[in-house]
C-alpha positions in Angstrom: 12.4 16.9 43.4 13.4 15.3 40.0 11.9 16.3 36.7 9.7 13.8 35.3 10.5 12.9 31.7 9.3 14.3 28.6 7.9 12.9 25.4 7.4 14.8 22.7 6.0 13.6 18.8 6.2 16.2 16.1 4.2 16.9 14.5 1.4 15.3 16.7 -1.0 15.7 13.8 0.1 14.5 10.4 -0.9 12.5 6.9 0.3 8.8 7.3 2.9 9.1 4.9 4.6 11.6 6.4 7.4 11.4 9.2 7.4 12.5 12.5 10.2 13.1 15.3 10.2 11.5 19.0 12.0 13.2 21.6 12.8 11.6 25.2 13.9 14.0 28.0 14.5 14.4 31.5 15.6 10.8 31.7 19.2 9.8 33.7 22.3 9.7 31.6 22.5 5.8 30.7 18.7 5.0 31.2 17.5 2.4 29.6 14.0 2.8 28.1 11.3 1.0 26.2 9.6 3.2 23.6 6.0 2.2 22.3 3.4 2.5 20.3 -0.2 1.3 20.4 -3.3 1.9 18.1 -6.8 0.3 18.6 -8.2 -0.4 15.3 -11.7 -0.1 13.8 -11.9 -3.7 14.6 -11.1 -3.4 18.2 -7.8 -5.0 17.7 -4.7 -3.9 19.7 -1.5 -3.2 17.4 1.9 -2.2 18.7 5.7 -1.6 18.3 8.4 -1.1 20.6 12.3 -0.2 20.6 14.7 -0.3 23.3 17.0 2.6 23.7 19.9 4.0 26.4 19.3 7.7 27.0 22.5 9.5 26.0 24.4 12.1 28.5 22.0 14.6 28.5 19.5 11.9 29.2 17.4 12.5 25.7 16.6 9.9 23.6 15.7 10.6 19.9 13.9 8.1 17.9 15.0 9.6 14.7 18.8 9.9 15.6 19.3 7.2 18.2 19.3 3.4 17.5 17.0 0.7 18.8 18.8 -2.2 20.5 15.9 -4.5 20.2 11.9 -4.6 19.8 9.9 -5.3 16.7 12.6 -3.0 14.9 16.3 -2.1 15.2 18.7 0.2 14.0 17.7 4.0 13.6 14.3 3.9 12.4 12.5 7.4 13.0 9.0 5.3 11.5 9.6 2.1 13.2 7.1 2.5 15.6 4.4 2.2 13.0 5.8 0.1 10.1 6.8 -2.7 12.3 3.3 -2.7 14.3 1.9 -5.7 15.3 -1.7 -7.5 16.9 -0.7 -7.7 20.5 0.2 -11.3 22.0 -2.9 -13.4 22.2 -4.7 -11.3 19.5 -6.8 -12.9 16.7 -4.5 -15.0 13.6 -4.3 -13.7 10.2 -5.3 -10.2 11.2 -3.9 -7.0 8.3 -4.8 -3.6 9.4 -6.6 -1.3 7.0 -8.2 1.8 7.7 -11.9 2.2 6.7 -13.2 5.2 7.9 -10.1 7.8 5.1 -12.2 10.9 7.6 -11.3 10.0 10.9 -7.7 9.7 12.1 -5.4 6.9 13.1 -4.9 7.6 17.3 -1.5 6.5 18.1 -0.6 6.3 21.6 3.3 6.8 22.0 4.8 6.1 25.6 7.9 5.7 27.6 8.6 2.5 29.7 11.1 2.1 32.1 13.9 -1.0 31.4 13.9 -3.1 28.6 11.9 -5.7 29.4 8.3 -6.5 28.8 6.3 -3.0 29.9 2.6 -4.2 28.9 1.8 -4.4 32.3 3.7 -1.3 33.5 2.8 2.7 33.8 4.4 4.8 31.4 6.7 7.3 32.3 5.1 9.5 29.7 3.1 9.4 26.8 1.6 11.5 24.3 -1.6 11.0 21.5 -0.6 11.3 18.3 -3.1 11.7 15.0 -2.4 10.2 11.5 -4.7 11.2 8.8 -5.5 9.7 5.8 -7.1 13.1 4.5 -5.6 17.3 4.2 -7.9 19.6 5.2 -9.7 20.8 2.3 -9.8 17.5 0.8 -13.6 16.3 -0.6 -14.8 13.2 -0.6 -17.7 12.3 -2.7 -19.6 9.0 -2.8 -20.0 7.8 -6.6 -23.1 5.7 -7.6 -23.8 5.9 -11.0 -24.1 3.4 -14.3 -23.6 0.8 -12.1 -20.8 2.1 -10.7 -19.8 2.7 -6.9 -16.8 3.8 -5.6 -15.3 6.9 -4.1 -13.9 10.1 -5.6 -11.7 12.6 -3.3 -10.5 15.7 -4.6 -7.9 17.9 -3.5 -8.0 21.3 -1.8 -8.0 23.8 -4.4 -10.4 25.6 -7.0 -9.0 22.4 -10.1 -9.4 21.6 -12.3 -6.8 18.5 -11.4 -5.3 15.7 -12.9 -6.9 12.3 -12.1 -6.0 9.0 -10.8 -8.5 5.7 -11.0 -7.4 3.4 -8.3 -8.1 -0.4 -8.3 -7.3 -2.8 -5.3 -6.5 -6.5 -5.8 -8.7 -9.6 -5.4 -9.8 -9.1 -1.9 -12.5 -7.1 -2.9 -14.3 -4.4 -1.4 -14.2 -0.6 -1.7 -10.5 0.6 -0.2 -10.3 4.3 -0.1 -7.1 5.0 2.1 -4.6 4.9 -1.3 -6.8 7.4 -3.2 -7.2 9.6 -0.3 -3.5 9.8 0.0 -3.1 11.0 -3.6 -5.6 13.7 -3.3 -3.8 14.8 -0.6 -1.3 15.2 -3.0 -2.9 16.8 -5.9 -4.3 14.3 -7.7 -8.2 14.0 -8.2 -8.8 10.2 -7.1 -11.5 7.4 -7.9 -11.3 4.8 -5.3 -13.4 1.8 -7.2 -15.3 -0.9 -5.9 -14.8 -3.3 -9.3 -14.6 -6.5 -7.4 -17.5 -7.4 -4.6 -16.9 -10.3 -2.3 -18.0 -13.3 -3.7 -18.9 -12.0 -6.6 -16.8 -12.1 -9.4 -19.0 -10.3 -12.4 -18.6 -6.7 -11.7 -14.6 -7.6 -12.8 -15.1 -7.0 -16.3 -12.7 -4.5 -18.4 -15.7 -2.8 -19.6 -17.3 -2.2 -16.0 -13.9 -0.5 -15.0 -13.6 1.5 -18.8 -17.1 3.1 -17.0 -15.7 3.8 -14.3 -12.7 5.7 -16.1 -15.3 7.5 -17.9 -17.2 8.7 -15.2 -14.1 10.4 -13.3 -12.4 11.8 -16.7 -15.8 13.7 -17.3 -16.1 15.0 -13.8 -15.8 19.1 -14.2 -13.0 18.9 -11.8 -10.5 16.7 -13.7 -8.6 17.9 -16.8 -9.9 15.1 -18.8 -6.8 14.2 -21.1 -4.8 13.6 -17.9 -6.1 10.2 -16.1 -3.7 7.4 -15.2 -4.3 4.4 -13.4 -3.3 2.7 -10.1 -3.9 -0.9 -9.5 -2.6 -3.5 -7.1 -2.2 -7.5 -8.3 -5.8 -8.1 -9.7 -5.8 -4.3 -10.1 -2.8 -4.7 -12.2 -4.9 -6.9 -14.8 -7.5 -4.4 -15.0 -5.3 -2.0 -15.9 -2.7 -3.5 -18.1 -6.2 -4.7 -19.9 -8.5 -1.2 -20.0 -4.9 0.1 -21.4 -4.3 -2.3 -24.0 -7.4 -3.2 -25.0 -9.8 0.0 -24.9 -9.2 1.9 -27.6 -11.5 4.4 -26.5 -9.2 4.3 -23.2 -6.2 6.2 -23.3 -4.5 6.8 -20.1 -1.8 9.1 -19.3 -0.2 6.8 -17.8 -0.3 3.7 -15.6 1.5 2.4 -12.1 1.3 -1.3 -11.8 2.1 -2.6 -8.5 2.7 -6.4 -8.2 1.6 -7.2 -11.8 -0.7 -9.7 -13.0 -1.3 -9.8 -16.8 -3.3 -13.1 -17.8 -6.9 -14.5 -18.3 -7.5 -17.9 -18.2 -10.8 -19.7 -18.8 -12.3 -21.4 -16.2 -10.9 -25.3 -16.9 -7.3 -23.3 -16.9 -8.7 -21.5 -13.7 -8.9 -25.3 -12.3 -5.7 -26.5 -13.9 -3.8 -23.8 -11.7 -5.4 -24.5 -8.6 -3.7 -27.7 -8.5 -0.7 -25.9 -8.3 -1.2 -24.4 -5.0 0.4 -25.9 -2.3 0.8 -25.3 1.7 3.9 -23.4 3.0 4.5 -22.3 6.6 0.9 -23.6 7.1 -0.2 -20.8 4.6 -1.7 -21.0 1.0 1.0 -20.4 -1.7 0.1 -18.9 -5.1 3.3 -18.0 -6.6 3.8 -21.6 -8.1 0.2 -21.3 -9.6 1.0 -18.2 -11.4 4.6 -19.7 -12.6 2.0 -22.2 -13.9 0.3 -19.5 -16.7 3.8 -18.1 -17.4 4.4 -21.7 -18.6 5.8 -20.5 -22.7 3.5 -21.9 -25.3 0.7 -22.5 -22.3 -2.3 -23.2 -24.8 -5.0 -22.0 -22.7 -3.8 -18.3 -21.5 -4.6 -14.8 -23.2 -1.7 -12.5 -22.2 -2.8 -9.0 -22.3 -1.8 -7.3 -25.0 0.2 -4.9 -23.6 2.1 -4.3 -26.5 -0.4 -2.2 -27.6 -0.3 0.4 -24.6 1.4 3.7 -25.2 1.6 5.2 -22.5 4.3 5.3 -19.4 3.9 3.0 -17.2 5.7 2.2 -14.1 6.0 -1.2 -12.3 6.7 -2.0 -9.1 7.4 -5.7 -7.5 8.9 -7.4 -4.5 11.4 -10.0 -5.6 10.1 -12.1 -1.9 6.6 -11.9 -3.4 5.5 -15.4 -2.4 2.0 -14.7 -3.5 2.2 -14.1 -7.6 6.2 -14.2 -9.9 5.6 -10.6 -10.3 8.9 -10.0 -11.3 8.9 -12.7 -13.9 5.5 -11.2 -15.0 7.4 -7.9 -15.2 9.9 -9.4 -17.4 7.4 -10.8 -19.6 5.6 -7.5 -19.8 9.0 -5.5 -20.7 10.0 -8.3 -23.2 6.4 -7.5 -25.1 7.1 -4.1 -24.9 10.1 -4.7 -26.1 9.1 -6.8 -28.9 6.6 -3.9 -29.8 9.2 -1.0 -29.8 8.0 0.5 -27.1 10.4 -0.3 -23.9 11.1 3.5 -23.1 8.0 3.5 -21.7 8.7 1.3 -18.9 10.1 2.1 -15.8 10.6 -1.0 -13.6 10.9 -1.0 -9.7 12.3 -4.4 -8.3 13.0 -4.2 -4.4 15.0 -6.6 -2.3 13.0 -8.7 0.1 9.7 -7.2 0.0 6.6 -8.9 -0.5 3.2 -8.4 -2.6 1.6 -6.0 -0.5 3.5 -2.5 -1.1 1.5 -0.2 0.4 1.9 3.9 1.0 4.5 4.3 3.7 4.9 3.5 6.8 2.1 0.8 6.5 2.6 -2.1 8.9 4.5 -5.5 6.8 1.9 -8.5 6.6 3.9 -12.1 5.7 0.7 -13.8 5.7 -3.1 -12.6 6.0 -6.5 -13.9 6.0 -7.8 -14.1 2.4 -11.3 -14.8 1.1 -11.3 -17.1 -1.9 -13.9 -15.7 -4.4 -16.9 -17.2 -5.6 -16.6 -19.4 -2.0 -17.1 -19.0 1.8 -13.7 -20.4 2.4 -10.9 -18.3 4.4 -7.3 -18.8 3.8 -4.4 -17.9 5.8 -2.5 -16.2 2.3 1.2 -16.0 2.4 2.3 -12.8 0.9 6.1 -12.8 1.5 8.5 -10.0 2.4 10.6 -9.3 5.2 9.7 -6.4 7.7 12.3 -3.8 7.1 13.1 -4.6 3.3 9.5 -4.2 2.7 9.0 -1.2 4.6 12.1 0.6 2.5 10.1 -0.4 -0.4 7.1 1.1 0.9 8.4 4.3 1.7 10.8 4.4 -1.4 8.0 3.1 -4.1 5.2 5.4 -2.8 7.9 8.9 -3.0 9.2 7.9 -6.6 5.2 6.9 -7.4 4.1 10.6 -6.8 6.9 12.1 -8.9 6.2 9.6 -12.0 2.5 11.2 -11.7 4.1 14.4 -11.4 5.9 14.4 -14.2 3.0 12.6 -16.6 0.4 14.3 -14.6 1.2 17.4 -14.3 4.5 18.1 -16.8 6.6 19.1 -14.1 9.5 17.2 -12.7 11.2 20.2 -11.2 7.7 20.0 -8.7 8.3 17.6 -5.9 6.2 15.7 -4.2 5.7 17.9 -1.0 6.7 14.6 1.6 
């Protein structure tokens, strides 16, 4: 009687941005064989990813070591299977998968199909349920209301105190936890912020995030003369901002990812709306934000970033079809510059990718539904990036991310981040 094959993921239970291995046995010498993944989200939503693989002569197939002829990824890719997930056919339009719930895992169903063809409606030859946390055990999380302020503080395992990281999202809103989570995993004390509700555009005020940086650097489990920042495109304005323009505000340092460094009143506001124009029946913003780079532009406030001292490191996709985030950089290094102060910058410019860099292994989204503040409207947003440029850039960004805050964190390059 023949051996039925057998799939193995290790480690079965793992943070998100860390690797795992997937071993096929038992199978034929020459077997052709679909492997795939599937999550459910918190939405209900079906995501998946697929390779298709030829079982070598011992009839093993090793997702780390063996290349993918075809699927949602090629190539050897030992994380394809989750960066290059995708909604299902037929599933809702616009969909970006987030996890909400940092305490409960992501459960990852990993199988073996048979052939190369489509195996949705087949049984799997073997399958095995994997967990992907967002949170280490021994890692706290602590709901923050206070002065106004609500967000979400985690802290890592460990007696502290630690260094601290306040993390802001972009201009979707909301309170997104999974980023600080992540970094308290790896040793940093982390203040997940809601600074920007939906719809509502008033709690974005410099001095309603300078509270907010108050509140975690006087927690008695952060050292308090070692807070950076984290922010993602609108984040990046709050932070360039609370940096340059606080002076009661002095961050250890500061990682900017897809940067954003203007104000504009609200008849500029208008001005650059006209800009916007349809592409691959998406919204388009990058020629909107080419619009306030515009030299001699009479109605923009630049930050004045030439007035942080601190390190800071910036990270942009040159396919970023959402915001010129590398011409912003530019712009930022060129003040710097101008100011005596360019050693502080260290600038991260990757190939292809988009606006959304996200930890590792994240799933690449070209185009998402947005909510336009201060309306009810919904927008399918185009974000740019190509799936496995941007997924390098994840995965590269997020490691050399951890060691920058090593380093200005905790004085210590020779201490690696433990990925």
């Amino acid at each position: 009687m023949a051996v039925p094959p057998l799939l193995s993921v290790r480690p079965s239970r793992a943070l998100v941005d860390e690797k795992f291995s997937v071993l096929v046995e038992n199978l034929p010498p020459g077997c052709p064989v679909t492997i795939r993944s599937l999550y459910q989200s918190e939405d209900k939503d079906f995501w998946e990813a697929y390779g298709h693989y030829v079982s070598n002569h011992k009839g093993t197939v090793s997702v780390s070591e063996d290349i993918s002829l075809g699927g949602t990824y090629t190539g050897k890719e030992a994380m394809g299977l989750l960066w290059s997930m995708r909604p299902i056919p037929g599933s809702r339009k616009g969909l970006r998968l987030r996890k909400k719930d940092t305490c409960a895992p992501m459960l990852v169903t990993i199988s073996v199909y048979s052939g190369h063809g489509d195996v949705r409606d087949q049984a799997p030859l073997a399958s095995a349920l994997v967990e992907r946390w967002h949170v280490a055990p021994g890692v706290q999380r602590i709901e923050i209301t206070e002065k106004g302020v609500r967000g979400t503080l985690f802290l890592p395992p460990g007696p502290g105190p630690f260094p601290a990281m306040l993390d802001l999202w972009g201009g979707g809103g909301g309170l997104q936890e999974y980023r600080a989570a992540l970094l308290a995993c790896r040793g940093f004390a982390s203040l997940a912020l809601e600074y920007l509700k939906s719809n509502d555009t008033k709690t974005a005020t410099v001095c309603f995030v300078q509270t907010a940086f108050e509140i975690i650097r006087s927690h008695p489990q952060v050292i308090p003369d070692r807070v950076g920042i984290i922010g993602l495109c609108f984040g990046t304005l709050m932070t360039l901002s609370l940096a340059a323009e606080c002076p009661t505000i002095k961050p250890r340092c500061i990682v900017c990812i897809s940067n954003i460094h203007s104000k504009s009143n609200e008849n500029t506001i208008q001005e650059k709306y006209n800009k916007i124009h349809m592409m691959e029946d998406v919204v388009v913003w990058r020629d909107m934000g080419l619009a306030v780079l515009e030299v001699g532009h009479p109605k923009v406030k630049v930050s004045e970033v030439g007035n942080i001292d601190c390190p800071m490191l910036l990270i942009n996709g040159t396919d970023d079809q959402n915001w010129p985030t590398v011409e912003v950089a530019s712009d930022i290094i060129k003040t710097m510059r101008e100011a005596g102060k360019e050693s502080l910058v260290t600038r991260l410019d990757y190939p292809d990718a988009g606006h959304l860099i996200e930890p590792p292994f994240s799933p690449h989204f070209r185009a998402a539904n947005f909510m336009l503040h201060g309306t009810k409207k919904k927008v399918m947003m185009l974000w740019g990036g190509k799936t496995k440029p941007h997924a390098d850039a994840q995965e590269d960004s997020w490691k050399k991310i951890l060691s920058f805050l090593q380093l200005h964190l905790y004085g210590a390059p020779s201490l690696k981040a433990n990925l």
